[in-house]
CHARMM-style PDB file with segment names, atoms N, HN, CA, C and O in Angstrom:
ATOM      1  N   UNK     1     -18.700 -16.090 -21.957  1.00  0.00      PROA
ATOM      2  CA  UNK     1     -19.129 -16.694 -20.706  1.00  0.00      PROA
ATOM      3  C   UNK     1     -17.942 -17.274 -19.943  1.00  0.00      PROA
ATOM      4  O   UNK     1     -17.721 -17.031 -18.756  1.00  0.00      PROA
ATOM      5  N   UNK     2     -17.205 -18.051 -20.710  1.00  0.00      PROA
ATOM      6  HN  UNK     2     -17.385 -18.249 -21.674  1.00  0.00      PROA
ATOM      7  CA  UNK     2     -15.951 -18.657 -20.063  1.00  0.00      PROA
ATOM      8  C   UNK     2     -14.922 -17.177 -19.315  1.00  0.00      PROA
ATOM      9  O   UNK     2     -14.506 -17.347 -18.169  1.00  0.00      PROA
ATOM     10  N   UNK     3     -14.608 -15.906 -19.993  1.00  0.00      PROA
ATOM     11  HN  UNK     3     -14.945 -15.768 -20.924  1.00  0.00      PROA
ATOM     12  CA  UNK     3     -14.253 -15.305 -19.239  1.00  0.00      PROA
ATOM     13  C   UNK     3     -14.796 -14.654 -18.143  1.00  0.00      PROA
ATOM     14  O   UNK     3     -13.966 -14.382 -17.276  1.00  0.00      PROA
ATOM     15  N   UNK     4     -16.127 -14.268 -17.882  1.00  0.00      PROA
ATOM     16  HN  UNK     4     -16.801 -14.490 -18.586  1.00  0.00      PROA
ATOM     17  CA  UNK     4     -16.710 -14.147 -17.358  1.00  0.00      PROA
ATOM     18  C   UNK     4     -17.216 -15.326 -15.789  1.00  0.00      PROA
ATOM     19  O   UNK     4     -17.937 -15.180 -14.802  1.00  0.00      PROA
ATOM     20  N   UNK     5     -16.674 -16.016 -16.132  1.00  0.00      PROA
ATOM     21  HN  UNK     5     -16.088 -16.135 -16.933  1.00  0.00      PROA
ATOM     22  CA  UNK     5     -16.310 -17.541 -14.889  1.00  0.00      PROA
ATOM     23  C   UNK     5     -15.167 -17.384 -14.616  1.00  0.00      PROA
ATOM     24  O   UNK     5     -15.040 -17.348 -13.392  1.00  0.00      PROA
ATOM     25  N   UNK     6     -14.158 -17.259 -15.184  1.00  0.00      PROA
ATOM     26  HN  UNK     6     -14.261 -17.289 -16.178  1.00  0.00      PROA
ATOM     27  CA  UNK     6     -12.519 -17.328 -15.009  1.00  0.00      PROA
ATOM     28  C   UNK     6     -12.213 -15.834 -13.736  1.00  0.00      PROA
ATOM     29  O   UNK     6     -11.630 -15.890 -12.653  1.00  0.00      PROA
ATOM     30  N   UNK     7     -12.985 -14.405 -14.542  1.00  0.00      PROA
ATOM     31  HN  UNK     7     -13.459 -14.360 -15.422  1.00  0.00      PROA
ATOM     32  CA  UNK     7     -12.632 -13.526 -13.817  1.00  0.00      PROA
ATOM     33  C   UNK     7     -13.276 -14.106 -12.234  1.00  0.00      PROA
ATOM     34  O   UNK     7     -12.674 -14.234 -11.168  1.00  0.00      PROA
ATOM     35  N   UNK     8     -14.719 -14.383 -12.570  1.00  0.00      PROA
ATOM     36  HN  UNK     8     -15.208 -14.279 -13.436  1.00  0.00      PROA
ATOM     37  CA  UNK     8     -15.419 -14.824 -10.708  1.00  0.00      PROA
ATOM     38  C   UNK     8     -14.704 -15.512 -10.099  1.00  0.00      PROA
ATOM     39  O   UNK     8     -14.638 -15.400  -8.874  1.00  0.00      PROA
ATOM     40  N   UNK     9     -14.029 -16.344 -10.731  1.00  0.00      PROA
ATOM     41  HN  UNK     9     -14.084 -16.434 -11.725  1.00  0.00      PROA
ATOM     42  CA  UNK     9     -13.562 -17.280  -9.862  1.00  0.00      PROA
ATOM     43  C   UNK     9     -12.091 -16.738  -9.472  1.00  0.00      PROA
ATOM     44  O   UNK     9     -11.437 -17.122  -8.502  1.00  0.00      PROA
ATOM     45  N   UNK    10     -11.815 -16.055 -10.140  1.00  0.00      PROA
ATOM     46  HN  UNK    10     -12.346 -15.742 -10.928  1.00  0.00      PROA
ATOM     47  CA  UNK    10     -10.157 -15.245  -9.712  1.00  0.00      PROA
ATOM     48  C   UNK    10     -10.533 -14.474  -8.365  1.00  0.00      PROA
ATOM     49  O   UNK    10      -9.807 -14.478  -7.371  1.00  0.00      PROA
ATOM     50  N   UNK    11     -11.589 -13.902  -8.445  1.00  0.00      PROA
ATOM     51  HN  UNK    11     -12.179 -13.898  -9.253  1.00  0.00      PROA
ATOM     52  CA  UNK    11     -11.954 -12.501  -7.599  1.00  0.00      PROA
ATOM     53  C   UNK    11     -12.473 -13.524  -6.287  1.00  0.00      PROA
ATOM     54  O   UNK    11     -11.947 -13.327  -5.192  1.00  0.00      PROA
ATOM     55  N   UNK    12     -13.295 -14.387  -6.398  1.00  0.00      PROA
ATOM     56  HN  UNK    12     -13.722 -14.547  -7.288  1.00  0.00      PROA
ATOM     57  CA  UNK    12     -13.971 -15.479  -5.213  1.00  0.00      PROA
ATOM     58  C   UNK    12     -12.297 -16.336  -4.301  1.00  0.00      PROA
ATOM     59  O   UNK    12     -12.382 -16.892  -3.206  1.00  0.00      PROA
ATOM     60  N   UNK    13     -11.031 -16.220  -5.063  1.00  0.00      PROA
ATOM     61  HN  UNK    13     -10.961 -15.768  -5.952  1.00  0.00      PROA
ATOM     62  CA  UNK    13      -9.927 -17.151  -4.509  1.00  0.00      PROA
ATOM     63  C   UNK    13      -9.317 -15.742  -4.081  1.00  0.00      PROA
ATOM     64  O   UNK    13      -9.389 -15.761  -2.853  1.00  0.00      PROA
ATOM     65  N   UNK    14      -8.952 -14.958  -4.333  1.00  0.00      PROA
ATOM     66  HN  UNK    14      -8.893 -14.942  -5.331  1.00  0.00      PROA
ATOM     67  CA  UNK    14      -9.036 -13.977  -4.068  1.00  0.00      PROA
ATOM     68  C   UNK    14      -9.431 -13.677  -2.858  1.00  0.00      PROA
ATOM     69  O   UNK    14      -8.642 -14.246  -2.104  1.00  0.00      PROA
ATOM     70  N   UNK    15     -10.707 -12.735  -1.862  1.00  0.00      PROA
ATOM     71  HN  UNK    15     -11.348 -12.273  -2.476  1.00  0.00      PROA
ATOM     72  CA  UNK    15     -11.507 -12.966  -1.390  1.00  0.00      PROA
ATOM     73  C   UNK    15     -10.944 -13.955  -0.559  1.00  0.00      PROA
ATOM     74  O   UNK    15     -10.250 -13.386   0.283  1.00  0.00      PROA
ATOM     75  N   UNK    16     -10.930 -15.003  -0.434  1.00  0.00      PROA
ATOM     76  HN  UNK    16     -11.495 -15.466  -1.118  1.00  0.00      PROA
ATOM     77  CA  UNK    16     -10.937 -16.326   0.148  1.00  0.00      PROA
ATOM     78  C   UNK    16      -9.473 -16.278   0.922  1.00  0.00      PROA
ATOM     79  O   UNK    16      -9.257 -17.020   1.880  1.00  0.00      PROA
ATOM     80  N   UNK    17      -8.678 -15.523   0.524  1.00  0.00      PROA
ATOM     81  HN  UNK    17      -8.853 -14.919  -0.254  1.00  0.00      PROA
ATOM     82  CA  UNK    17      -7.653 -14.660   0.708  1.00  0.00      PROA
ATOM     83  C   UNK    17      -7.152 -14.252   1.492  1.00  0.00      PROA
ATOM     84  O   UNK    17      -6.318 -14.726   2.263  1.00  0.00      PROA
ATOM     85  N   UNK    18      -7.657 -13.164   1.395  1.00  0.00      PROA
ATOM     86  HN  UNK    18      -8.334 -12.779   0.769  1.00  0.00      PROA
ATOM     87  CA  UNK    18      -7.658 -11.874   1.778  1.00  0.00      PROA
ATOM     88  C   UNK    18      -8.226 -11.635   3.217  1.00  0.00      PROA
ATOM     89  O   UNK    18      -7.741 -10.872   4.052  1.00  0.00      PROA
ATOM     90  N   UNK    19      -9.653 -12.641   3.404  1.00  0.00      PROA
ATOM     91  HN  UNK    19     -10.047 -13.261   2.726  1.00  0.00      PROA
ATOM     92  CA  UNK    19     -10.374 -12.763   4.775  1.00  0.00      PROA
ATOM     93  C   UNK    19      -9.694 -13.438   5.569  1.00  0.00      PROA
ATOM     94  O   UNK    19     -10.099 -13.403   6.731  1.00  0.00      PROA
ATOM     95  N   UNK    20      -8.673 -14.131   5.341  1.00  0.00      PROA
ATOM     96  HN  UNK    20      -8.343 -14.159   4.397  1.00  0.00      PROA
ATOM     97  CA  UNK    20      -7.726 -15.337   6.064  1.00  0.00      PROA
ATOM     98  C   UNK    20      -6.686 -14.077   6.518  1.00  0.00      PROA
ATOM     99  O   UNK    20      -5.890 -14.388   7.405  1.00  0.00      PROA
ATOM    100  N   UNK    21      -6.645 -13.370   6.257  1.00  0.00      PROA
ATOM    101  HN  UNK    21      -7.291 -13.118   5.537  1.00  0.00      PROA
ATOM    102  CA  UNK    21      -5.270 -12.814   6.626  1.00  0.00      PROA
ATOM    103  C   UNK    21      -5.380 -12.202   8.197  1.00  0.00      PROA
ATOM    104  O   UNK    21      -6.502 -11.801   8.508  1.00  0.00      PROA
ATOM    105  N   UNK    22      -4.551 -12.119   8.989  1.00  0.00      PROA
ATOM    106  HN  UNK    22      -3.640 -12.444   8.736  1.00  0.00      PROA
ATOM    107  CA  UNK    22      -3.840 -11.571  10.043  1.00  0.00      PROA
ATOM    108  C   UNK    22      -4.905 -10.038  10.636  1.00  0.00      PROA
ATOM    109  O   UNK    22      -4.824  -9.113   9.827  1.00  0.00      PROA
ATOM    110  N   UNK    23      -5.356  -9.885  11.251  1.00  0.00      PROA
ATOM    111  HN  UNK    23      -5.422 -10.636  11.908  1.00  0.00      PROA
ATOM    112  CA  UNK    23      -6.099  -8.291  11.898  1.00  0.00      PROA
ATOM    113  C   UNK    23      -4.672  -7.690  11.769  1.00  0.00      PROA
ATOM    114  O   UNK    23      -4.425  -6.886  10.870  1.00  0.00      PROA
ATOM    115  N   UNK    24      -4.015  -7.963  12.399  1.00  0.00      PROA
ATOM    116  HN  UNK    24      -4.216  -8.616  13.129  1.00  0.00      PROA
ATOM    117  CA  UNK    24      -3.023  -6.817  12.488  1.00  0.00      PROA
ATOM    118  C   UNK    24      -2.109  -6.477  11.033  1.00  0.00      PROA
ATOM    119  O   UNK    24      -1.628  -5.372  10.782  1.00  0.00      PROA
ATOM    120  N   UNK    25      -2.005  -7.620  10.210  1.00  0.00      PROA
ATOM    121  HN  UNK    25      -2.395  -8.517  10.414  1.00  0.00      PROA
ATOM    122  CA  UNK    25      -1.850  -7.383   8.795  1.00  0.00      PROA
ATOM    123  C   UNK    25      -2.557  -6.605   7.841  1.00  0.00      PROA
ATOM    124  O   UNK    25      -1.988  -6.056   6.898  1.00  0.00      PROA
ATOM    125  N   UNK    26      -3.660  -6.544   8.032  1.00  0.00      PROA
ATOM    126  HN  UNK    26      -4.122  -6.990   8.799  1.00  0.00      PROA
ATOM    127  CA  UNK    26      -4.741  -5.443   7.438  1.00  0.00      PROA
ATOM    128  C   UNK    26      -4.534  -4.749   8.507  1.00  0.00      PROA
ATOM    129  O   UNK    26      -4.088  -5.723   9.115  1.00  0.00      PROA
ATOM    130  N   UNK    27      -4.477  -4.049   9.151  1.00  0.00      PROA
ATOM    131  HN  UNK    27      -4.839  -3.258   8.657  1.00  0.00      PROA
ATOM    132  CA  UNK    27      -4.204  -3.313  10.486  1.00  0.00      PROA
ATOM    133  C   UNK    27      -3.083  -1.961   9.912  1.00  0.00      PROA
ATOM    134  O   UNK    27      -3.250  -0.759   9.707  1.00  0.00      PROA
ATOM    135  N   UNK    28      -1.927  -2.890   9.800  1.00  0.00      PROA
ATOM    136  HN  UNK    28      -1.791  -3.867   9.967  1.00  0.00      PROA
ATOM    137  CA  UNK    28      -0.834  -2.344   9.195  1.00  0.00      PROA
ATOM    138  C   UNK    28      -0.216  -1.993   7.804  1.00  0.00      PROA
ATOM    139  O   UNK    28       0.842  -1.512   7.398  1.00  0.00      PROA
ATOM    140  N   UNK    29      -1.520  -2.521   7.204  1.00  0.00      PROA
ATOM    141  HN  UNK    29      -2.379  -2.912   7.534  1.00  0.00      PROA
ATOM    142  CA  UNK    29      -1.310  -2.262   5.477  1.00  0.00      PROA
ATOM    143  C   UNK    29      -2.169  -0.805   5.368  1.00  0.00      PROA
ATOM    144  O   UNK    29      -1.898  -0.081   4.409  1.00  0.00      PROA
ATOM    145  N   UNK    30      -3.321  -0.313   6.446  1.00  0.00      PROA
ATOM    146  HN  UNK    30      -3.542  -0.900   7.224  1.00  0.00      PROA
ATOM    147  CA  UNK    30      -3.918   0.952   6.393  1.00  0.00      PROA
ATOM    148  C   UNK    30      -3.043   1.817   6.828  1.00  0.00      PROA
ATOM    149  O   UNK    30      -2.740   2.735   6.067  1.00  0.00      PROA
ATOM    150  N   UNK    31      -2.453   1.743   8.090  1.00  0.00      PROA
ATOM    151  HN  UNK    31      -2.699   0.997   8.708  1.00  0.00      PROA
ATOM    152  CA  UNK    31      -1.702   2.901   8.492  1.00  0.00      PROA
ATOM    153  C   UNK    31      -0.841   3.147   7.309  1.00  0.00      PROA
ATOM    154  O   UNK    31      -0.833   4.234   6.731  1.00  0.00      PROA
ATOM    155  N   UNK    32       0.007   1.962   6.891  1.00  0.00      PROA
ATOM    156  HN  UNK    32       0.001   1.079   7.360  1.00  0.00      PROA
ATOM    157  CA  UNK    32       1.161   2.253   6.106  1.00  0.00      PROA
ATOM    158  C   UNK    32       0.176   3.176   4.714  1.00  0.00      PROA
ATOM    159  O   UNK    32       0.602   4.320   4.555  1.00  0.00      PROA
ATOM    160  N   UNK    33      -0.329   3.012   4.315  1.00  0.00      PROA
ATOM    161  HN  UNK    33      -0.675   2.083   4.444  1.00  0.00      PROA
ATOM    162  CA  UNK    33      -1.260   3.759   3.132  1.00  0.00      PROA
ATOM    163  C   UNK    33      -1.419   4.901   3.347  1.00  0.00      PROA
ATOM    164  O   UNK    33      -0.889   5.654   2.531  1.00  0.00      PROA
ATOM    165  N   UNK    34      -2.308   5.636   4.674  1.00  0.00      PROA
ATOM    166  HN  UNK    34      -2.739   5.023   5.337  1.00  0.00      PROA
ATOM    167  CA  UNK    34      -2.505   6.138   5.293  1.00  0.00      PROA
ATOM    168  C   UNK    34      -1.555   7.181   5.171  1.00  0.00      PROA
ATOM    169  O   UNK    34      -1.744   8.255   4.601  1.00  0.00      PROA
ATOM    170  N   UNK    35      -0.421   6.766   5.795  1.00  0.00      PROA
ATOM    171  HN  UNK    35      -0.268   5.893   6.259  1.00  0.00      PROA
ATOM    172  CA  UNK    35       0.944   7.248   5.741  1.00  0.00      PROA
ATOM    173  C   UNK    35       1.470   8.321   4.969  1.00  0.00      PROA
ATOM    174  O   UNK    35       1.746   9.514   5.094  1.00  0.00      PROA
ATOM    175  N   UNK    36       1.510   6.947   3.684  1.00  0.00      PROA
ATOM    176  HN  UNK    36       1.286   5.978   3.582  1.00  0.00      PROA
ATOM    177  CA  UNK    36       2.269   7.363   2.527  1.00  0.00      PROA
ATOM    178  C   UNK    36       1.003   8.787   1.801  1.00  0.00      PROA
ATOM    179  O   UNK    36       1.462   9.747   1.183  1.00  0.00      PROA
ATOM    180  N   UNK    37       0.201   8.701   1.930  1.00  0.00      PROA
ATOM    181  HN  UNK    37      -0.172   7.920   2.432  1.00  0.00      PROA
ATOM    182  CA  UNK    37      -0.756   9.724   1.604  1.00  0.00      PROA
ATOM    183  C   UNK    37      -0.723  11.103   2.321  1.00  0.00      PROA
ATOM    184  O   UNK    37      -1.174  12.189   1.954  1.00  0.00      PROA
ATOM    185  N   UNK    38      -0.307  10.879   3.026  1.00  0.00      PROA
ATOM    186  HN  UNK    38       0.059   9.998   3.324  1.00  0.00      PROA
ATOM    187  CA  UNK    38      -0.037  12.601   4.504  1.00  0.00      PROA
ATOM    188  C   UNK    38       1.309  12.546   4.752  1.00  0.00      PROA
ATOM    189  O   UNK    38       1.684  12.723   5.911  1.00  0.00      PROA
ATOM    190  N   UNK    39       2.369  12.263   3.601  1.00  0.00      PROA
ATOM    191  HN  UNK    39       2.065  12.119   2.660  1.00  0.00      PROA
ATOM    192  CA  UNK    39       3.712  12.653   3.514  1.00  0.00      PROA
ATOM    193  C   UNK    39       4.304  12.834   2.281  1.00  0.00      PROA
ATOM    194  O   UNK    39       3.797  12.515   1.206  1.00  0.00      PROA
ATOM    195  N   UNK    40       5.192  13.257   2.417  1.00  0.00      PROA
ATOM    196  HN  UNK    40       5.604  13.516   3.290  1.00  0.00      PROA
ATOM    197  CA  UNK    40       5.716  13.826   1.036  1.00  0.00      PROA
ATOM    198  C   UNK    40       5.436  14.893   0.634  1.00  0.00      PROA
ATOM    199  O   UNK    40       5.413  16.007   1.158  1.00  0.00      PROA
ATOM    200  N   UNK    41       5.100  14.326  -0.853  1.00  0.00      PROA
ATOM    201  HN  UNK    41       5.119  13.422  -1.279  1.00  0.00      PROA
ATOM    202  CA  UNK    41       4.737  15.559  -1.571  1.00  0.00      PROA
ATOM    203  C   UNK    41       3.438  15.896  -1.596  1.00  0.00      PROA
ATOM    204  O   UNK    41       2.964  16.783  -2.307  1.00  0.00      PROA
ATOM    205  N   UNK    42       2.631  14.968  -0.567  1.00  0.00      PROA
ATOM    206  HN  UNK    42       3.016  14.248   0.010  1.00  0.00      PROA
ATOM    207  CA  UNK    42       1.748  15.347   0.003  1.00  0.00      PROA
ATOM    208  C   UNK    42       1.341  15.849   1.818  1.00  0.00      PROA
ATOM    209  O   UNK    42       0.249  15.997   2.368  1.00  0.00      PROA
ATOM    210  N   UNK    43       2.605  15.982   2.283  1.00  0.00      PROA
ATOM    211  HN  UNK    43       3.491  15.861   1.836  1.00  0.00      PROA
ATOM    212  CA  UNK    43       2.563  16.659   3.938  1.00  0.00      PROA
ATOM    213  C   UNK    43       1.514  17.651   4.167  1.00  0.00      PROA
ATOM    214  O   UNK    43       1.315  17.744   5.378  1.00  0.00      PROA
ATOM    215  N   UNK    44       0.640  18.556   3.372  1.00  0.00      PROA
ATOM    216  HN  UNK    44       0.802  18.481   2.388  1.00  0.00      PROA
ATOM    217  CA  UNK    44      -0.009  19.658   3.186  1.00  0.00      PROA
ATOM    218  C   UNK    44      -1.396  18.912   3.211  1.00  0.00      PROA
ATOM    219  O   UNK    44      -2.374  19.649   3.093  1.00  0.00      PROA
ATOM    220  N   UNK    45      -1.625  17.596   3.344  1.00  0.00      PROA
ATOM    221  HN  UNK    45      -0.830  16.997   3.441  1.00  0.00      PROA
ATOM    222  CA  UNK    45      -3.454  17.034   3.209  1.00  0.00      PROA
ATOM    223  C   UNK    45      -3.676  17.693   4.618  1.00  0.00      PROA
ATOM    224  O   UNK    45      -2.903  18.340   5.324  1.00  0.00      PROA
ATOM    225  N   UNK    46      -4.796  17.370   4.768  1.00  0.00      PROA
ATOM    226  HN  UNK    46      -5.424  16.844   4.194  1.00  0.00      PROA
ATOM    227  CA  UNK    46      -5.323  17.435   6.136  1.00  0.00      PROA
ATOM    228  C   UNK    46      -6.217  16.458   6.131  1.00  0.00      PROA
ATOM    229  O   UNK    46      -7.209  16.405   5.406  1.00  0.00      PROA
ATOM    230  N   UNK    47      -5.763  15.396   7.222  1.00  0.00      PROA
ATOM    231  HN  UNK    47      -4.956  15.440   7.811  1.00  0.00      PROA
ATOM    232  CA  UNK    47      -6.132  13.848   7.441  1.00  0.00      PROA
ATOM    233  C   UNK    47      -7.738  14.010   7.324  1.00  0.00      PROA
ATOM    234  O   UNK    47      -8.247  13.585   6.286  1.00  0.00      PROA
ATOM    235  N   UNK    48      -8.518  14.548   8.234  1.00  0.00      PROA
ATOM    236  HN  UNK    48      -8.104  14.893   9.077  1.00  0.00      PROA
ATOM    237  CA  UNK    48      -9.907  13.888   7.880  1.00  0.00      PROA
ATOM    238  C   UNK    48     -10.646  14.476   6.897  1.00  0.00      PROA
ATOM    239  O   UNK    48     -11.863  14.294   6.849  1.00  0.00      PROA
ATOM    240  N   UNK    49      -9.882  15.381   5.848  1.00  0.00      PROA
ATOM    241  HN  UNK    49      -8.894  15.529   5.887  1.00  0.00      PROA
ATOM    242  CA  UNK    49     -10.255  15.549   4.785  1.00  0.00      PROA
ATOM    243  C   UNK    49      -9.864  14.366   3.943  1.00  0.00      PROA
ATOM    244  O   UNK    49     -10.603  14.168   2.978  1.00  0.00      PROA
ATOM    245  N   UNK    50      -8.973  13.634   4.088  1.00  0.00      PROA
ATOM    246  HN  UNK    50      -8.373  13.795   4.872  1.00  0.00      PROA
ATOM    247  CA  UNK    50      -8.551  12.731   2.969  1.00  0.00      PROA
ATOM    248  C   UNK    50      -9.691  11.831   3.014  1.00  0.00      PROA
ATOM    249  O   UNK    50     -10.346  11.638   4.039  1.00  0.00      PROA
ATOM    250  N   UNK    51      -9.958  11.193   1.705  1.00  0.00      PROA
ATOM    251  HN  UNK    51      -9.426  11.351   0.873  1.00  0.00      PROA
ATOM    252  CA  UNK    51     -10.884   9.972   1.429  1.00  0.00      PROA
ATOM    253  C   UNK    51     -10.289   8.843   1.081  1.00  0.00      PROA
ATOM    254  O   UNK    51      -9.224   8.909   0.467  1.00  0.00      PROA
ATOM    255  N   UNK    52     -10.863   7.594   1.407  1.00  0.00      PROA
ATOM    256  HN  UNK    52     -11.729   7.541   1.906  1.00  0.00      PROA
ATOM    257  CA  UNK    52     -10.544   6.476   0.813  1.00  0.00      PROA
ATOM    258  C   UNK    52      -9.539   6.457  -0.715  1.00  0.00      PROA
ATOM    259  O   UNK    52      -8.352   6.332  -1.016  1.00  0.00      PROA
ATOM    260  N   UNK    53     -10.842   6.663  -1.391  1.00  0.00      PROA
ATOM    261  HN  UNK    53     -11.806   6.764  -1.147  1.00  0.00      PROA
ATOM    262  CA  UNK    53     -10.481   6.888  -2.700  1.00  0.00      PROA
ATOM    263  C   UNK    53      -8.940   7.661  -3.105  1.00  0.00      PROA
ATOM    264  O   UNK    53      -8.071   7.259  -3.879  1.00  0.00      PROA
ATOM    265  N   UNK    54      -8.977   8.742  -2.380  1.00  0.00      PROA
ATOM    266  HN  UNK    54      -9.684   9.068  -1.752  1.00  0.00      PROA
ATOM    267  CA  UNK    54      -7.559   9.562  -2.532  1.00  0.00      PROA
ATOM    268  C   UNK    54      -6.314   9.012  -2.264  1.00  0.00      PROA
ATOM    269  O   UNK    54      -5.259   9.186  -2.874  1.00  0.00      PROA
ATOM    270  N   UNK    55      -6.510   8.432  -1.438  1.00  0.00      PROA
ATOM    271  HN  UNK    55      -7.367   8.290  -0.943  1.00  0.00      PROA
ATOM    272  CA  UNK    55      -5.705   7.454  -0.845  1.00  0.00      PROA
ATOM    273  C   UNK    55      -4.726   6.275  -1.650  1.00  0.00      PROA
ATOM    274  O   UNK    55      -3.532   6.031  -1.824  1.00  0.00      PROA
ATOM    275  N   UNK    56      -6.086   5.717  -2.017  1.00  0.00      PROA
ATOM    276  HN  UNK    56      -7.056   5.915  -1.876  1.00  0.00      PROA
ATOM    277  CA  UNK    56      -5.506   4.176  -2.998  1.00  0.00      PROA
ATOM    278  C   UNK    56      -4.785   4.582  -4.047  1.00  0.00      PROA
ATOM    279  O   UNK    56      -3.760   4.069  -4.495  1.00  0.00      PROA
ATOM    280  N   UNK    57      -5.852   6.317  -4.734  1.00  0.00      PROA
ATOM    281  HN  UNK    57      -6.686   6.733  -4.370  1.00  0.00      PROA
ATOM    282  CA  UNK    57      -5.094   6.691  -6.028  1.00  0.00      PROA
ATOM    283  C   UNK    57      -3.757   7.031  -5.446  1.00  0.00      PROA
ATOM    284  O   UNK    57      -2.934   6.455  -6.157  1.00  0.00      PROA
ATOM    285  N   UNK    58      -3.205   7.625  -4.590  1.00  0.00      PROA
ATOM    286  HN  UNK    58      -3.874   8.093  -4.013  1.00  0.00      PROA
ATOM    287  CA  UNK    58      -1.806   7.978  -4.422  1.00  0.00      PROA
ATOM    288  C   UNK    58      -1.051   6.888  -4.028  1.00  0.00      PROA
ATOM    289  O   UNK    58       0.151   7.069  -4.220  1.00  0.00      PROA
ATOM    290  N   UNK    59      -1.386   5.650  -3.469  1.00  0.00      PROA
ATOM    291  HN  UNK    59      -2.362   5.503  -3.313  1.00  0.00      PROA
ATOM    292  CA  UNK    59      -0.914   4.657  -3.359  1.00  0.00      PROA
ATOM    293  C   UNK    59       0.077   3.774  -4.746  1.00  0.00      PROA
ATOM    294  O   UNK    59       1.195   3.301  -4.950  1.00  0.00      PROA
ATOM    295  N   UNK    60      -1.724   4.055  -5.671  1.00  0.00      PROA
ATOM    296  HN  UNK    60      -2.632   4.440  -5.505  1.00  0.00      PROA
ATOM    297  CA  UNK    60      -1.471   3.329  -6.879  1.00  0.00      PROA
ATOM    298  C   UNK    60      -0.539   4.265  -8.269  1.00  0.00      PROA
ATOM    299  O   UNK    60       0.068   3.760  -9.214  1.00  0.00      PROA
ATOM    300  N   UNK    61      -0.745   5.953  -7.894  1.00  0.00      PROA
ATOM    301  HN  UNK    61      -1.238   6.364  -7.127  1.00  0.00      PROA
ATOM    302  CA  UNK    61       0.381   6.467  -8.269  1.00  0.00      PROA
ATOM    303  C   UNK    61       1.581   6.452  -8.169  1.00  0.00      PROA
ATOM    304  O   UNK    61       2.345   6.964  -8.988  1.00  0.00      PROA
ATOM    305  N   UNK    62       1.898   5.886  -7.190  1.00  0.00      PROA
ATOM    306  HN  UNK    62       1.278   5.470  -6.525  1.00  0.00      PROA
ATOM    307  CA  UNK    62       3.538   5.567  -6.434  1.00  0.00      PROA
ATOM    308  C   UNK    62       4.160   4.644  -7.405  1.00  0.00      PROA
ATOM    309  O   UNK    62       5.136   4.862  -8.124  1.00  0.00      PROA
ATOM    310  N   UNK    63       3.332   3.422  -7.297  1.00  0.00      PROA
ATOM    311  HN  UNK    63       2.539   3.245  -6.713  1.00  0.00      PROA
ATOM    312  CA  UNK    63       3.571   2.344  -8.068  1.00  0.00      PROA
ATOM    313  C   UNK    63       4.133   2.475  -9.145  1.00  0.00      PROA
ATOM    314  O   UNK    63       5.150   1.827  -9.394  1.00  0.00      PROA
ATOM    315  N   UNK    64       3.559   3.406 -10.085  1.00  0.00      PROA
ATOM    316  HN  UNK    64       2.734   3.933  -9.883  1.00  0.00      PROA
ATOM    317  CA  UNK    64       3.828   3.694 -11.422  1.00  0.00      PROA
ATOM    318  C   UNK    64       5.113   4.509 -11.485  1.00  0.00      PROA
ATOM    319  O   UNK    64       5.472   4.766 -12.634  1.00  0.00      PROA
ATOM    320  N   UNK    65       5.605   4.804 -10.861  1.00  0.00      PROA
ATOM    321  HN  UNK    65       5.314   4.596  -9.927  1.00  0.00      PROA
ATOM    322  CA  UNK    65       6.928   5.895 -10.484  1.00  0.00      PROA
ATOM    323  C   UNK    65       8.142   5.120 -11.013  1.00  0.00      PROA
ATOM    324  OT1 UNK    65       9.272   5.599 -10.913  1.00  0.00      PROA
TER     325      UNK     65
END
């Protein structure tokens, strides 16, 4: 139970966050994503085929590089 409070309350400050931030800061954290997903070694997507999902994963693949 105690972790189960610890994670809510991580994810709720969090959140609390995240909604405070800047329009144009979330604004500019999509394009830049966006971006990085329809270049490289991925130049060959075709944008309104790409999904959300595809996206974050190539984002979050980068990371690991």
């Amino acid at each position: 139970m105690f972790k189960y409070r610890l994670i809510r309350t991580t994810e709720k400050l969090k959140l609390a966050i995240v909604w405070r931030l800047p329009n144009w800061v979330v604004y500019w954290c999509t394009i830049r994503s966006g971006a990085y997903a329809t270049t490289g070694e991925h130049s060959s997507q075709v944008v309104p085929d790409l999904t959300l999902i595809n996206t974050l994963k190539r984002w979050e693949d980068k990371s690991k590089e």
